[in-house]
C-alpha positions in Angstrom: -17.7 -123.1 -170.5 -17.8 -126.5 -168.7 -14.5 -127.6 -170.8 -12.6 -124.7 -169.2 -14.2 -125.0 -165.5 -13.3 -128.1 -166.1 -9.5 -127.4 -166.8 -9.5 -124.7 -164.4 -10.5 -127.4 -161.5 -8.3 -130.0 -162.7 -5.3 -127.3 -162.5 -6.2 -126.4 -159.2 -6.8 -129.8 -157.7 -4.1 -131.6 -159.2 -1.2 -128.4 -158.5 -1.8 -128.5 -155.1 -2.2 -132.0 -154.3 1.3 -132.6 -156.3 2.4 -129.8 -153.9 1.7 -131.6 -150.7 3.2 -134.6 -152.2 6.2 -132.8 -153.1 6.2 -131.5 -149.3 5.4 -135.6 -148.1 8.3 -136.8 -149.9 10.7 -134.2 -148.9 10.1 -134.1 -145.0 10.3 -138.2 -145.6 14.1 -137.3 -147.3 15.1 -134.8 -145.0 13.0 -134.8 -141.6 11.5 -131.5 -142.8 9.5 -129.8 -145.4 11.1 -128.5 -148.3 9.3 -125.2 -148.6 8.3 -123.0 -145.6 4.4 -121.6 -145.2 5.3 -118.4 -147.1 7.0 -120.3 -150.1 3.8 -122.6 -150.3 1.7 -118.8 -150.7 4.1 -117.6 -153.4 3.9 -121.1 -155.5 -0.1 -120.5 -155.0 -0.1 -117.0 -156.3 2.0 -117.9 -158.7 0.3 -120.5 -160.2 -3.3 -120.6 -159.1 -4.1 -116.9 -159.4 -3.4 -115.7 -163.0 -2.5 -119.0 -164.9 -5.9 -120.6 -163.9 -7.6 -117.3 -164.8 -6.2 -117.6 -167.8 -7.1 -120.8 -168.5 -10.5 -120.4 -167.3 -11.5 -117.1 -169.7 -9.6 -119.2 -173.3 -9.8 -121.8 -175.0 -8.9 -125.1 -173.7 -7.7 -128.2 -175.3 -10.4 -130.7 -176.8 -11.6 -132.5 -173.8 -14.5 -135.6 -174.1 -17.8 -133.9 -173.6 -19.2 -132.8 -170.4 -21.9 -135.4 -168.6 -25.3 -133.8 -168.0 -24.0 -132.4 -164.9 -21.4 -130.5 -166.5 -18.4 -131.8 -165.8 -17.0 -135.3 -166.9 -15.9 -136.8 -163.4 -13.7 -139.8 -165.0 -11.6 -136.7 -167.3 -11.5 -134.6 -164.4 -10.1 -137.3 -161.9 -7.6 -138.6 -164.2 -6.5 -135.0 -164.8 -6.1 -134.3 -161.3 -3.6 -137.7 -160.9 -1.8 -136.6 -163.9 -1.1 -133.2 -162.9 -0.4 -134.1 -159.3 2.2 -137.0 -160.2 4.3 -134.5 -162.7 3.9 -131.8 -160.0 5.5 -134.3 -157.7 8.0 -135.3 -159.8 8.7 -131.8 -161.0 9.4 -130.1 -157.8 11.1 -133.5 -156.3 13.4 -134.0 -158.8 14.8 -130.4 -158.4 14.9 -130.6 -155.0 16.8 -133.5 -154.9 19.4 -132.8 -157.8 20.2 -129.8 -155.2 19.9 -131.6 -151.9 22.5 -134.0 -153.7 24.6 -131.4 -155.2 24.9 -130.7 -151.0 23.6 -127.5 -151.4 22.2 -125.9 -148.4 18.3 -126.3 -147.2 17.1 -122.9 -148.2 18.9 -123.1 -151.8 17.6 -126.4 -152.4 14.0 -125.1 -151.2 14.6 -122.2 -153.6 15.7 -124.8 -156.5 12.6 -127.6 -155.4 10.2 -124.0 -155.2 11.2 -123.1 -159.1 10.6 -126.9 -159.9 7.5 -126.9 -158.9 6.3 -123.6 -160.1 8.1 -124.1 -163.9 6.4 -127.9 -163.2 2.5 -126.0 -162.8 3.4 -123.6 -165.8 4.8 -125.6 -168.3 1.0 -128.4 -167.6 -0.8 -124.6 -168.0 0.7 -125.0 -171.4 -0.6 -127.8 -172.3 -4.3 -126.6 -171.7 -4.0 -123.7 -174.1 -2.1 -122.3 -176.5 -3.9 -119.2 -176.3 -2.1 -116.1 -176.7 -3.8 -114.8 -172.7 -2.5 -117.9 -171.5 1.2 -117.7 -173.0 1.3 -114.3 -171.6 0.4 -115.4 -168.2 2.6 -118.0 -167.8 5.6 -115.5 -169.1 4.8 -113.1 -166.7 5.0 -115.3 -163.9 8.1 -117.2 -164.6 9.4 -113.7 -165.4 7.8 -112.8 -161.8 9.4 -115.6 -159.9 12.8 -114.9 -161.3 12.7 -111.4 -159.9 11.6 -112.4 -156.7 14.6 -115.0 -156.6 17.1 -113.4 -158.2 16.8 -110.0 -156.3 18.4 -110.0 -152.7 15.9 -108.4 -150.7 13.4 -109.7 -152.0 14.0 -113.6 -152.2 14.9 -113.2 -148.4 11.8 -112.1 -148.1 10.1 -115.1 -149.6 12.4 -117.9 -147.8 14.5 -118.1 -150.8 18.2 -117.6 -151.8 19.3 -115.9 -155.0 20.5 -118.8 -157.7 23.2 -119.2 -159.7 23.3 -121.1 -163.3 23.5 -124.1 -161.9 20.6 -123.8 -159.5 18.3 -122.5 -162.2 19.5 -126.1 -164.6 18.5 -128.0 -161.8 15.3 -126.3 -161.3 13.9 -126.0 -164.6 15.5 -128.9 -166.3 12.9 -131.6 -164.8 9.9 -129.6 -165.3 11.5 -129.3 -168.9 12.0 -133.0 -169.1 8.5 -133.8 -168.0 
């Protein structure tokens, strides 16, 4: 039970801090934030809602044992700082292949917005193989597509519908990390 709290916090924590360093880094690049307030509420119901439930009814990876008070602080913190540097690097590194590509803001927020949610899913992953888990993840990659890919829709969300090439340049880094 304290194994997959554990995971659970560590998802939580360490997604959104990688998502406020993926927000740092691109208003640094470009003078604003790559990803407007509604975009930051779809990655988080994308990734914190039903992954993290997920995760938090299975069976989690083998982590050391928990202290007397539960939780291990030292596998939780370096958790967090794992998960919030590939989140980072993730979502950055798909924003930037399209801010480079010169694609246009709200594309490249759609592209950095699918690196950073395919970032959070594929770590999920790597907490459990269980077959809850694996279905959660599906559906919400398969959710996010819809919501991008369908014109009404993604204009709805502050994104753009992508092409091949936007969906490479999204998922490729969270695929590499």
């Amino acid at each position: 039970l304290w194994q997959q709290a554990q995971a659970a916090v560590a998802m939580l924590l360490g997604g959104n801090a990688g998502e406020v360093a993926f927000n740092v880094y691109g208003t640094m690049v470009r003078g604003v934030a790559p990803l407007t307030a509604r975009q930051i509420l779809l990655v988080n119901i994308l990734t914190d809602v039903f992954p993290t439930t997920a995760v938090a009814v299975s069976a989690v990876r083998n982590m050391r044992p928990p202290s007397e008070r539960g939780i291990n602080m030292d596998d939780l913190s370096h958790t967090v700082a794992i998960r919030a540097a590939a989140t980072t690097i993730g979502a950055s590194a798909s924003w930037s292949l399209a801010t480079f590509t010169r694609a246009k803001p709200q594309r490249a927020a759609t592209v950095g917005l699918v690196g950073l949610v395919t970032t959070q899913l594929g770590q999920t992953l790597l907490e459990s193989r269980d077959p809850l888990v694996l279905a959660t993840c599906a559906g919400t990659f398969v959710a996010m597509a819809g919501l991008i890919t369908t014109p009404g829709l993604s204009q709805l969300v502050g994104c753009v519908p992508l092409g091949p090439l936007g969906w490479i340049e999204g998922v490729a880094p969270a695929a590499a990390l």
